[in-house]
N, CA, C and O atoms as a GROMACS GRO file, in nm:
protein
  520
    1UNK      N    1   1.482  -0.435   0.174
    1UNK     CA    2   1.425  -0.381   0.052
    1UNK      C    3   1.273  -0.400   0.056
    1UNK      O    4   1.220  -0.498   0.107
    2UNK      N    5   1.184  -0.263  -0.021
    2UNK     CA    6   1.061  -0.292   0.043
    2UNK      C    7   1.004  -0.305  -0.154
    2UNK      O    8   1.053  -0.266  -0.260
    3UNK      N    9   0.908  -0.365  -0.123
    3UNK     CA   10   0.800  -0.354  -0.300
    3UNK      C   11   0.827  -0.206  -0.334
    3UNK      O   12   0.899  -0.200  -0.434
    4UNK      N   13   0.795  -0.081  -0.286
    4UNK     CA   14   0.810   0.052  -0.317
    4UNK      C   15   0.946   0.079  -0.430
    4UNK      O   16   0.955   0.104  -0.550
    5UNK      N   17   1.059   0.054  -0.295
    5UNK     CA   18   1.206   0.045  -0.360
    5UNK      C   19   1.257  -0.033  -0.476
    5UNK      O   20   1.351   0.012  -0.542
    6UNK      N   21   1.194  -0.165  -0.511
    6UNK     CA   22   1.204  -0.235  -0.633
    6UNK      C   23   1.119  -0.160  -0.706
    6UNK      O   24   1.171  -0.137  -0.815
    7UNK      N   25   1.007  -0.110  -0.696
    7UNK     CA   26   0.952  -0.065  -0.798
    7UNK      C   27   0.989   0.052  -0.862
    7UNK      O   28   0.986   0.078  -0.982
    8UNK      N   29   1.036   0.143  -0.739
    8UNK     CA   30   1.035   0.280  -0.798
    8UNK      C   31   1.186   0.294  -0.917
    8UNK      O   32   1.198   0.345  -1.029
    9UNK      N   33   1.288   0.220  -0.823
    9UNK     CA   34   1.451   0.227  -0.834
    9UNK      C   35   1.456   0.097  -0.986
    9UNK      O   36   1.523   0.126  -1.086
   10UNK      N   37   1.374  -0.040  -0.977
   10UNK     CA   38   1.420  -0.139  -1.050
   10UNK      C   39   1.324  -0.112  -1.204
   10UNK      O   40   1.348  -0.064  -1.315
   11UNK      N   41   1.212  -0.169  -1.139
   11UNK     CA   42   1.081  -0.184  -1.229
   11UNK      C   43   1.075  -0.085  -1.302
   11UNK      O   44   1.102  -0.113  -1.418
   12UNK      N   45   1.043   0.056  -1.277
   12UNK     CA   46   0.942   0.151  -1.368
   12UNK      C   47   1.004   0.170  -1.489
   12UNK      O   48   0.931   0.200  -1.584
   13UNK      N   49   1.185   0.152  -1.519
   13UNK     CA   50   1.263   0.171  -1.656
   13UNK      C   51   1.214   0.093  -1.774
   13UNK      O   52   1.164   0.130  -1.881
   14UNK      N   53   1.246  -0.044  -1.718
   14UNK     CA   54   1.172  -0.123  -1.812
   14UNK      C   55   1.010  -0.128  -1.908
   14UNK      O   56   1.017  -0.156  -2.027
   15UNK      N   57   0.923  -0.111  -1.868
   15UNK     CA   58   0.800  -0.179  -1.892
   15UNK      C   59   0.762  -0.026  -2.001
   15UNK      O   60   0.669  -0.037  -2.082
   16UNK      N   61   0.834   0.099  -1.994
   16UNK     CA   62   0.785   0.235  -2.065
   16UNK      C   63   0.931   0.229  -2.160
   16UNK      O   64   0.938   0.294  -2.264
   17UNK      N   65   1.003   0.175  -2.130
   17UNK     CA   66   1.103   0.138  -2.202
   17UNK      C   67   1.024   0.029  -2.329
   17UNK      O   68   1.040   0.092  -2.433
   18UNK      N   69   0.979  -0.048  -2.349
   18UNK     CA   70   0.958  -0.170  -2.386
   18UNK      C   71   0.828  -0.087  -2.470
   18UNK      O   72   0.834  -0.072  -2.593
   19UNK      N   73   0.705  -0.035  -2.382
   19UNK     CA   74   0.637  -0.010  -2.413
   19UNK      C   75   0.630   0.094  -2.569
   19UNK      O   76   0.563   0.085  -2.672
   20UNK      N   77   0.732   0.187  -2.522
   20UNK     CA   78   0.778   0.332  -2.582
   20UNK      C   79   0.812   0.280  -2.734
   20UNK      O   80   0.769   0.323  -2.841
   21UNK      N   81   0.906   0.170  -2.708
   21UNK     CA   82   1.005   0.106  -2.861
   21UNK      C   83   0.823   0.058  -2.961
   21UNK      O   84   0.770   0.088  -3.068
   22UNK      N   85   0.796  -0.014  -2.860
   22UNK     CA   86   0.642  -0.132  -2.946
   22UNK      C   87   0.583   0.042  -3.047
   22UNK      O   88   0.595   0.061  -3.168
   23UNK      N   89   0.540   0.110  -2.973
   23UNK     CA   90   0.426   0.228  -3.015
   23UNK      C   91   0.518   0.339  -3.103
   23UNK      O   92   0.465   0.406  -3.191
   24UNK      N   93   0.646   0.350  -3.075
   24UNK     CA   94   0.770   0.440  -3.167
   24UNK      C   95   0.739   0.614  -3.098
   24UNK      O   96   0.730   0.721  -3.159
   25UNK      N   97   0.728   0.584  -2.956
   25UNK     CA   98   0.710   0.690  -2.889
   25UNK      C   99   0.863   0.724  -2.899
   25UNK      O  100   0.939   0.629  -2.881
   26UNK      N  101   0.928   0.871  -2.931
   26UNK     CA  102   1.057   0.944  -2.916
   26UNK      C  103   1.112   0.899  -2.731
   26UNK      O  104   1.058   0.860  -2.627
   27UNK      N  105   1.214   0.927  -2.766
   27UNK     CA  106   1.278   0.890  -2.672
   27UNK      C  107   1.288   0.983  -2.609
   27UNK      O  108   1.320   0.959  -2.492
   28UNK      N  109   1.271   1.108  -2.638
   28UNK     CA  110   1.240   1.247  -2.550
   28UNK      C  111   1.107   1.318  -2.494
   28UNK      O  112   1.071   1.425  -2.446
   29UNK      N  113   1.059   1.200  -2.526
   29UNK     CA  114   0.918   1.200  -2.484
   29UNK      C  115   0.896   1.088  -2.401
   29UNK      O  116   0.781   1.084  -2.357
   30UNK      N  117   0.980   0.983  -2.361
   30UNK     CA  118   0.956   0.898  -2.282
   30UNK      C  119   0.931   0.925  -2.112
   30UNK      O  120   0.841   0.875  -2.045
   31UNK      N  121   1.045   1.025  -2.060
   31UNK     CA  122   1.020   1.070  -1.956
   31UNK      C  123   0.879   1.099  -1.932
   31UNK      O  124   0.815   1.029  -1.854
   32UNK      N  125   0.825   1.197  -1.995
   32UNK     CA  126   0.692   1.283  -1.973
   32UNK      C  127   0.619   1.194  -1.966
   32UNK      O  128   0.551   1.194  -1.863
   33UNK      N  129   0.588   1.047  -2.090
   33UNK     CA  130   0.522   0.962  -2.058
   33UNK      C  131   0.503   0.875  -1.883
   33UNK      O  132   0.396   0.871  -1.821
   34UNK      N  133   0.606   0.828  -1.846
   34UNK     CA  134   0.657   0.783  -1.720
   34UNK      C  135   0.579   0.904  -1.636
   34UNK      O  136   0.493   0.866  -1.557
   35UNK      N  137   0.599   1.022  -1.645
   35UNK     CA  138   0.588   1.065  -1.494
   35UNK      C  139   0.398   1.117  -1.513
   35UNK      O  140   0.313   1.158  -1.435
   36UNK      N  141   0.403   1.090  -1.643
   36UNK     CA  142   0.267   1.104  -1.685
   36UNK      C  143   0.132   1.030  -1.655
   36UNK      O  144   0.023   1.081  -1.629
   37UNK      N  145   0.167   0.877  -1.667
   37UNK     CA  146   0.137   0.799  -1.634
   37UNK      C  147   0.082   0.719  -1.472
   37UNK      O  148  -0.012   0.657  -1.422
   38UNK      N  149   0.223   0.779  -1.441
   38UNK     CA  150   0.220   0.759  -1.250
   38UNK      C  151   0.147   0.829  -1.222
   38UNK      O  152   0.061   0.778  -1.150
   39UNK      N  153   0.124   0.979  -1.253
   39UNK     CA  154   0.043   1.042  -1.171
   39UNK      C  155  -0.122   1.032  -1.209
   39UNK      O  156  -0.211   1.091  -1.147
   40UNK      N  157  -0.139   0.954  -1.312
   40UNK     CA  158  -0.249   0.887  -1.296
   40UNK      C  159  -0.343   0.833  -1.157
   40UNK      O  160  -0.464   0.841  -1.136
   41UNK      N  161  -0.224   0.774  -1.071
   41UNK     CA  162  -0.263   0.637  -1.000
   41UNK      C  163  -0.234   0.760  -0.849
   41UNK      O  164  -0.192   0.713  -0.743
   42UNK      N  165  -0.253   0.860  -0.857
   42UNK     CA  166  -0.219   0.963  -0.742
   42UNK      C  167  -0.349   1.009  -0.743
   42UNK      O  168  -0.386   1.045  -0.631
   43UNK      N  169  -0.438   1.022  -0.839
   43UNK     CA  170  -0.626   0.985  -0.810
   43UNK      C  171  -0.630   1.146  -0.818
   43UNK      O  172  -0.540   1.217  -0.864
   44UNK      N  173  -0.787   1.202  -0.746
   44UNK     CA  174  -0.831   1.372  -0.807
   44UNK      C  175  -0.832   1.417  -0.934
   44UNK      O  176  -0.875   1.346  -1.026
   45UNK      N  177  -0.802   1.496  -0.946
   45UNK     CA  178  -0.784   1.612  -1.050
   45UNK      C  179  -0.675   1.536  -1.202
   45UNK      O  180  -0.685   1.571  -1.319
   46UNK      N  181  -0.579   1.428  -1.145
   46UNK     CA  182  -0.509   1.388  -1.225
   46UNK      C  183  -0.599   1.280  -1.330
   46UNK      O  184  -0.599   1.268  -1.452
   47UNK      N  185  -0.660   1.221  -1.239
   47UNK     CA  186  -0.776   1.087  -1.310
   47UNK      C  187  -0.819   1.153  -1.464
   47UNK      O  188  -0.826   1.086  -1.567
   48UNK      N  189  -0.850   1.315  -1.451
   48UNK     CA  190  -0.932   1.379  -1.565
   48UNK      C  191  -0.793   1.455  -1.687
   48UNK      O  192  -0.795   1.471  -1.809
   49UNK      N  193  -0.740   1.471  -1.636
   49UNK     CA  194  -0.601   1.542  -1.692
   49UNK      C  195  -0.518   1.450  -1.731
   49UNK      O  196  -0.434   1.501  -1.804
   50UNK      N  197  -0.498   1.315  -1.712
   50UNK     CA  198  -0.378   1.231  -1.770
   50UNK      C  199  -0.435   1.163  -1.933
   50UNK      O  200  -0.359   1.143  -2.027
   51UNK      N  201  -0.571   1.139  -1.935
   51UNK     CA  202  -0.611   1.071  -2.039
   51UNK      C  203  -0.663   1.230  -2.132
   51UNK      O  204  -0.672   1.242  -2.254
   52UNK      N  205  -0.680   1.292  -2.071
   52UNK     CA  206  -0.674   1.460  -2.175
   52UNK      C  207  -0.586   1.473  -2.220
   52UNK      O  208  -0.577   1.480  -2.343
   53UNK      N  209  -0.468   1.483  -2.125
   53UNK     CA  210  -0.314   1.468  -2.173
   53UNK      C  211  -0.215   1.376  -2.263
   53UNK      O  212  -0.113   1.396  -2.328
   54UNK      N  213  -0.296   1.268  -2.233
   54UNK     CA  214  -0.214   1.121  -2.332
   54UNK      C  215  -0.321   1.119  -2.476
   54UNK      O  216  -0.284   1.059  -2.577
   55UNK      N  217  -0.450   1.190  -2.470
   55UNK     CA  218  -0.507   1.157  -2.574
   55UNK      C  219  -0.461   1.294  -2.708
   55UNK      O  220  -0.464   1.288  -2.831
   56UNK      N  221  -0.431   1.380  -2.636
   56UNK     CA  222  -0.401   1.479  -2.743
   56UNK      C  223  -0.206   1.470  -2.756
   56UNK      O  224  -0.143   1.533  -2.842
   57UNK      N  225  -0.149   1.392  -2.668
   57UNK     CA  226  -0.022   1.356  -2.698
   57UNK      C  227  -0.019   1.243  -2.845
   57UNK      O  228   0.060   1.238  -2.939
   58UNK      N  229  -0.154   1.152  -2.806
   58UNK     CA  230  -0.120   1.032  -2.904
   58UNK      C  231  -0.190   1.063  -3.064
   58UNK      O  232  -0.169   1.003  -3.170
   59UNK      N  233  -0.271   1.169  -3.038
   59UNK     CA  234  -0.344   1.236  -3.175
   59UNK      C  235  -0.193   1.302  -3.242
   59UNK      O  236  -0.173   1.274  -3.361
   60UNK      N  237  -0.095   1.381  -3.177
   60UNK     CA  238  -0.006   1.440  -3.241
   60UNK      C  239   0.118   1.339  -3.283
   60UNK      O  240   0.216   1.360  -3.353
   61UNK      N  241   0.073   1.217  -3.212
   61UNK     CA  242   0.232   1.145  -3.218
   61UNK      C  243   0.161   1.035  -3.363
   61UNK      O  244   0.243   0.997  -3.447
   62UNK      N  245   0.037   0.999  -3.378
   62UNK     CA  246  -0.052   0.977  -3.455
   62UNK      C  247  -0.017   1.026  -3.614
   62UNK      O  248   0.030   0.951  -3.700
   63UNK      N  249  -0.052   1.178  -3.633
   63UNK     CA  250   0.002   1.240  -3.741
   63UNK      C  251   0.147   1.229  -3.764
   63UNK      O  252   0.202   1.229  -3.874
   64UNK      N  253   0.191   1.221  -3.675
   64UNK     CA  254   0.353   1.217  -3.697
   64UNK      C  255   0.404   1.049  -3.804
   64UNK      O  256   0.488   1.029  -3.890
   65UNK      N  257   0.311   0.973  -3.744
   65UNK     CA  258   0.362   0.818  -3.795
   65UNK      C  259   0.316   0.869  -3.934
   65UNK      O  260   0.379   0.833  -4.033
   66UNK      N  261   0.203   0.954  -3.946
   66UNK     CA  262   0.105   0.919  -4.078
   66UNK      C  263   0.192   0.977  -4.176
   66UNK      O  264   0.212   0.918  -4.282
   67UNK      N  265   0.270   1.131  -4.140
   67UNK     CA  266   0.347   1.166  -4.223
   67UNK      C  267   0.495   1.113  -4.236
   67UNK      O  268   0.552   1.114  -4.345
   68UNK      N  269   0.545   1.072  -4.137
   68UNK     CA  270   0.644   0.984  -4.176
   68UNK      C  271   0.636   0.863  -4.071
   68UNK      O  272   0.661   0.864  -3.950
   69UNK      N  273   0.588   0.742  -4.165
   69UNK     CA  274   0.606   0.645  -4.080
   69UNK      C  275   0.748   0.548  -4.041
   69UNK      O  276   0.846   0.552  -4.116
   70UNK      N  277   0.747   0.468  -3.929
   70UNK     CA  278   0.851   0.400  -3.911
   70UNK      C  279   0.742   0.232  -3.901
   70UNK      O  280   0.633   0.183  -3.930
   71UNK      N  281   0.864   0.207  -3.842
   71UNK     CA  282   0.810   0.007  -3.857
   71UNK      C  283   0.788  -0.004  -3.687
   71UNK      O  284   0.839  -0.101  -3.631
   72UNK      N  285   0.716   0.089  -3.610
   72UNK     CA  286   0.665   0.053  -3.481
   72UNK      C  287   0.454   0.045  -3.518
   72UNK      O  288   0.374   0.086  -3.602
   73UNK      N  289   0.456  -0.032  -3.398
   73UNK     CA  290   0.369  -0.079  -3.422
   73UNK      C  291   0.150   0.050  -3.418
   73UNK      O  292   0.029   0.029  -3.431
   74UNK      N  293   0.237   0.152  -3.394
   74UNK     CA  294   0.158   0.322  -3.414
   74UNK      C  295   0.143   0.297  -3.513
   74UNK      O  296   0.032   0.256  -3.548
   75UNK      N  297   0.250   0.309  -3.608
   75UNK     CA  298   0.241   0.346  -3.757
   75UNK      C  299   0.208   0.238  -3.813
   75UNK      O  300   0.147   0.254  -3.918
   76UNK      N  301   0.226   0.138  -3.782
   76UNK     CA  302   0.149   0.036  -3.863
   76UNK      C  303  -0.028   0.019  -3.879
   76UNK      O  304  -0.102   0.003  -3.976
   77UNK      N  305  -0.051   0.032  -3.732
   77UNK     CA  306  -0.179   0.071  -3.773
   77UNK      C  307  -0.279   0.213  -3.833
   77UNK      O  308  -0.383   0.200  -3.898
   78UNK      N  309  -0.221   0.337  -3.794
   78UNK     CA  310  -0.233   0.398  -3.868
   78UNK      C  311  -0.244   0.439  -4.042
   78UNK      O  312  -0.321   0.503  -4.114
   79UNK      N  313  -0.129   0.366  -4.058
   79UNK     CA  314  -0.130   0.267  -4.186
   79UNK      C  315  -0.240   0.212  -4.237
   79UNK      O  316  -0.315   0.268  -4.317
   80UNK      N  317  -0.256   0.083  -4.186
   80UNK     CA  318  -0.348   0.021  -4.217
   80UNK      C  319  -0.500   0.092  -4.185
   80UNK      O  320  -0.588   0.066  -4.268
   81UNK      N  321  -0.532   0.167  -4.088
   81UNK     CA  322  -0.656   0.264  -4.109
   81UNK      C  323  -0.645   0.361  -4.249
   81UNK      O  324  -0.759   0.392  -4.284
   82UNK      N  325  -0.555   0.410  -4.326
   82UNK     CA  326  -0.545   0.490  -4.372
   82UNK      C  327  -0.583   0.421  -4.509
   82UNK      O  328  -0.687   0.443  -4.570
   83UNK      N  329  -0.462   0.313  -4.560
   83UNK     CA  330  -0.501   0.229  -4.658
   83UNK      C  331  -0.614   0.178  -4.706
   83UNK      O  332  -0.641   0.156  -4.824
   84UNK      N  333  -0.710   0.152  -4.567
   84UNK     CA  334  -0.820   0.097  -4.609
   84UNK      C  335  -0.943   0.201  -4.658
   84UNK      O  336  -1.041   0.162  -4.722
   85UNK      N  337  -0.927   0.302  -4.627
   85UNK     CA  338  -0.992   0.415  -4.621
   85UNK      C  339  -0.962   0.467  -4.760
   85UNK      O  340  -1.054   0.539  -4.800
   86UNK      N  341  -0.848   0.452  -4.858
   86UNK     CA  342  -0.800   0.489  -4.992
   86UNK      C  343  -0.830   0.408  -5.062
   86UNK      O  344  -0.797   0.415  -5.181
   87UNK      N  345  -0.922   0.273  -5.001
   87UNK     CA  346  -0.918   0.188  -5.095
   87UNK      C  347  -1.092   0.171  -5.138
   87UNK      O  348  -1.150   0.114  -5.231
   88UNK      N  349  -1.133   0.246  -5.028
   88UNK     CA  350  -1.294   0.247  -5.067
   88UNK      C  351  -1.325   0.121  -4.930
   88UNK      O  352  -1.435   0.101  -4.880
   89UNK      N  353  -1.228   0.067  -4.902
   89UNK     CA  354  -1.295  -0.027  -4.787
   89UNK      C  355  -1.304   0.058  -4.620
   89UNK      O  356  -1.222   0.142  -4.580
   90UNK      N  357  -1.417   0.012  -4.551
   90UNK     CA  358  -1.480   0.027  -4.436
   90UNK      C  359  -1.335  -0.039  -4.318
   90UNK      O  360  -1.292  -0.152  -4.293
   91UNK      N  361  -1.290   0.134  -4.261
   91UNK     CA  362  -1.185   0.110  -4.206
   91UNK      C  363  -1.168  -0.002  -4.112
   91UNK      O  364  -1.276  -0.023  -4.056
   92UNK      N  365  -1.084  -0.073  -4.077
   92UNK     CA  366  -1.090  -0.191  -3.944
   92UNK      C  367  -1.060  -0.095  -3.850
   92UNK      O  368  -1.154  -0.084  -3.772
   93UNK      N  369  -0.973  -0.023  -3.825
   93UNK     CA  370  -0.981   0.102  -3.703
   93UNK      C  371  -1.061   0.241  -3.696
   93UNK      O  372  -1.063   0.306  -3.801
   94UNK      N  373  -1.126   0.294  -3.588
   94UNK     CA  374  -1.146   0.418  -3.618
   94UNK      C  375  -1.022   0.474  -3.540
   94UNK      O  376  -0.932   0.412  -3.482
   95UNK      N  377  -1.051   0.659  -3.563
   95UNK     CA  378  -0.919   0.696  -3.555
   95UNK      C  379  -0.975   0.683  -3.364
   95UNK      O  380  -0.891   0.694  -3.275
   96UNK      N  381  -1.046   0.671  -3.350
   96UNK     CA  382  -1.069   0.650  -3.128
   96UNK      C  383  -1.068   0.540  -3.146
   96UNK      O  384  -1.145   0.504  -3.056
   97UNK      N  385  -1.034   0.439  -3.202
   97UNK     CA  386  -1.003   0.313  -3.118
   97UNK      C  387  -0.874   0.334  -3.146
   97UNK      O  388  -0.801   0.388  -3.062
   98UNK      N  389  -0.824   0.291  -3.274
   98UNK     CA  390  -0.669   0.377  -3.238
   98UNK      C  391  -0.555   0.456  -3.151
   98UNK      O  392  -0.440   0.443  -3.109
   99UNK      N  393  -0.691   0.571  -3.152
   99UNK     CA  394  -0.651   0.625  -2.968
   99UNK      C  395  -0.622   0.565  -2.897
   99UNK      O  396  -0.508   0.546  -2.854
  100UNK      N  397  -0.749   0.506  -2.858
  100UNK     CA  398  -0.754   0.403  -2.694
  100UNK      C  399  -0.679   0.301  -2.678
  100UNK      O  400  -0.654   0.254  -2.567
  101UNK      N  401  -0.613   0.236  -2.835
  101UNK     CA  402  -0.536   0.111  -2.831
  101UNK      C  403  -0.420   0.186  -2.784
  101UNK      O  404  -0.382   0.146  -2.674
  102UNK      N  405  -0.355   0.277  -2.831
  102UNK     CA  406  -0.220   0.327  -2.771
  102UNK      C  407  -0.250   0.360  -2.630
  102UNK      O  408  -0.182   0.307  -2.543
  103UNK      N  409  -0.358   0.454  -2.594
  103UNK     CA  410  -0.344   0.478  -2.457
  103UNK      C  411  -0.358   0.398  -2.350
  103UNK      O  412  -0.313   0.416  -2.237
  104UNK      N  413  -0.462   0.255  -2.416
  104UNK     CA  414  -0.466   0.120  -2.330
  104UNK      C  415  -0.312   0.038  -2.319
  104UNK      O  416  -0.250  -0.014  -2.226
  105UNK      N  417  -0.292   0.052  -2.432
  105UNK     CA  418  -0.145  -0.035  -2.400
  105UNK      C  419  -0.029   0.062  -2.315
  105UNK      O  420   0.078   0.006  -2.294
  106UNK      N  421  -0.045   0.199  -2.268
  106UNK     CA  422   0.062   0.228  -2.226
  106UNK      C  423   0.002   0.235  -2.085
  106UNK      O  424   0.085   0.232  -1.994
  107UNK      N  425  -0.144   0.246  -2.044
  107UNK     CA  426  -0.178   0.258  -1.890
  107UNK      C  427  -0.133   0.133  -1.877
  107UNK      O  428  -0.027   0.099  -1.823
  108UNK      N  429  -0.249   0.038  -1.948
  108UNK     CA  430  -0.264  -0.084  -1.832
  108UNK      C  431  -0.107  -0.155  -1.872
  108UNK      O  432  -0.058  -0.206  -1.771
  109UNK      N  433  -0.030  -0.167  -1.980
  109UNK     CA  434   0.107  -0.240  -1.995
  109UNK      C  435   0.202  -0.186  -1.885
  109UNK      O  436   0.263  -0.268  -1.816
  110UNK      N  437   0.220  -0.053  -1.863
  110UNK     CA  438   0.268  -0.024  -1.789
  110UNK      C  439   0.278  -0.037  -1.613
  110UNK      O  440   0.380  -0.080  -1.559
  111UNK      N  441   0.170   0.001  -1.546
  111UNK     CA  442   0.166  -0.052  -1.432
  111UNK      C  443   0.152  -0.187  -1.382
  111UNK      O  444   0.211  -0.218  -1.279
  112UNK      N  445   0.080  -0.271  -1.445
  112UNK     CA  446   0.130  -0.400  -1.430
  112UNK      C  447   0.214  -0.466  -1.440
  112UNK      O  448   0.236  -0.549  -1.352
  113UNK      N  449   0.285  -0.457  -1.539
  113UNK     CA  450   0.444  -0.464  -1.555
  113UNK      C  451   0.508  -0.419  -1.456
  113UNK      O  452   0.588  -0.503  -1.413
  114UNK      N  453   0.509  -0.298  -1.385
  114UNK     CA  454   0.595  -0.260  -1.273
  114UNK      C  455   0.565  -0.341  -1.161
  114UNK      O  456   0.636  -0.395  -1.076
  115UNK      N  457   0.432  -0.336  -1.184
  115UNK     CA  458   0.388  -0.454  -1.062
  115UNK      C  459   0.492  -0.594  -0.999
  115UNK      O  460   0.553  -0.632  -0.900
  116UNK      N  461   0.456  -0.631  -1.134
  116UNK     CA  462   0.494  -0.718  -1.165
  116UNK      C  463   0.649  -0.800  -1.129
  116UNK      O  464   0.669  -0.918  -1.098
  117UNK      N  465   0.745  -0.689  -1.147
  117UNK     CA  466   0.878  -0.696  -1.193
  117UNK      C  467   0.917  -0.689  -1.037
  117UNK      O  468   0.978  -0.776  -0.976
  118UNK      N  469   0.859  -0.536  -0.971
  118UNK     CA  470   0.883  -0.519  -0.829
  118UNK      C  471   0.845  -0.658  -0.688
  118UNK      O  472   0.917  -0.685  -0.592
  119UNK      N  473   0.739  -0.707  -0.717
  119UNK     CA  474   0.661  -0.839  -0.653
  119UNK      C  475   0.786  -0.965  -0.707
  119UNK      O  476   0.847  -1.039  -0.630
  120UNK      N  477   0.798  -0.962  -0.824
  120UNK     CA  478   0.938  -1.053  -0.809
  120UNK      C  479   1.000  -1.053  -0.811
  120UNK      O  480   1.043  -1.160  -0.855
  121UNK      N  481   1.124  -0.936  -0.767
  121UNK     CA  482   1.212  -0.867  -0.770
  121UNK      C  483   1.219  -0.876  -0.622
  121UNK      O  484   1.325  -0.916  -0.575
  122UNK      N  485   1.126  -0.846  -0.543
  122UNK     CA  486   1.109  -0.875  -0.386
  122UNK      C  487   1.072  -1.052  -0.338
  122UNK      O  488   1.090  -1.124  -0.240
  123UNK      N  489   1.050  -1.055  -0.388
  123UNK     CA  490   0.998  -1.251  -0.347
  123UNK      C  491   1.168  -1.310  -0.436
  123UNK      O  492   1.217  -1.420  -0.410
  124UNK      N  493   1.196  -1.265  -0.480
  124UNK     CA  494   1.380  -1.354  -0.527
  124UNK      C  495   1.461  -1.322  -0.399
  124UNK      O  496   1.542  -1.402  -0.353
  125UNK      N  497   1.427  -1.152  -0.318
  125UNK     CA  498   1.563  -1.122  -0.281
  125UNK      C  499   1.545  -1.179  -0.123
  125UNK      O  500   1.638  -1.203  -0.046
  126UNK      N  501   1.431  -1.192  -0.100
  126UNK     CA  502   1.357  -1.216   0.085
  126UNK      C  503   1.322  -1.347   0.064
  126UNK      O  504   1.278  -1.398   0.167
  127UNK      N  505   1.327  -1.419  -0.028
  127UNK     CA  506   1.361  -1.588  -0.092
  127UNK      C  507   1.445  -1.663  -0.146
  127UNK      O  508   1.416  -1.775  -0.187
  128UNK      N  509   1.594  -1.596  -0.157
  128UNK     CA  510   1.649  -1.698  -0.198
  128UNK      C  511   1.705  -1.790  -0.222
  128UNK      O  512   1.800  -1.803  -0.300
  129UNK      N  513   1.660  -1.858  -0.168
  129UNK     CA  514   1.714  -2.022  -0.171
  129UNK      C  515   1.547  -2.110  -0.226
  129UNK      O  516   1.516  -2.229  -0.218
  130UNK      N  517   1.476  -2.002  -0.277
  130UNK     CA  518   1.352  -2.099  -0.356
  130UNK      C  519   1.377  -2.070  -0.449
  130UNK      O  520   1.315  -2.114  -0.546
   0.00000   0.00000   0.00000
């Protein structure tokens, strides 16, 4: 078994799994996220197109919490940008950091996590008796 094979086959379910539930990304939208994401890290033309792509995904998934929210953690802050803004107080989020907090937590949570899972997923199976 090589790092590749844990990662591709073990790792990548989890961490967009986990990720998806925290932010109240649809579950039919999780795929697209996943293959969205990876092709990030495939470099060119994708480097400019994935954060074009995740930023006008998370503006629409954004409105979605605002008009009906749930108890993931999108809509909570959205929420709380919105509230503070009705209340006459100086928002704690703008709506781009907002952005960037969802799109930061699903790049960098995500590939490290796979990292992660695959590196010890391979060091248990070519180690174990440590």
């Amino acid at each position: 078994m090589t790092l590749s094979t844990c990662s591709t086959g073990n790792a990548r379910p989890l961490p967009i799994t986990v990720i998806s539930e925290l932010l109240g990304i649809p579950v039919t939208d999780r795929e697209w996220i996943r293959v969205t994401v990876t092709g990030y890290g495939q470099g060119g033309e994708e480097r400019q197109r994935v954060p074009r792509e995740l930023a006008a995904y998370f503006t629409g998934l954004i409105a979605a919490k605002r008009a009906e929210p749930g108890s993931d953690l999108l809509s909570g802050l959205a929420l709380a940008h919105d509230n503070a803004a009705e209340d006459g107080a100086e928002a704690t989020l703008t709506t781009t950091e907002l952005l960037s907090a969802a799109y930061h937590l699903v790049m960098a949570g995500f590939d490290t996590t796979v990292n992660l899972i695959a590196s010890g997923t391979l060091a248990l199976l070519t180690h174990p008796g440590r």
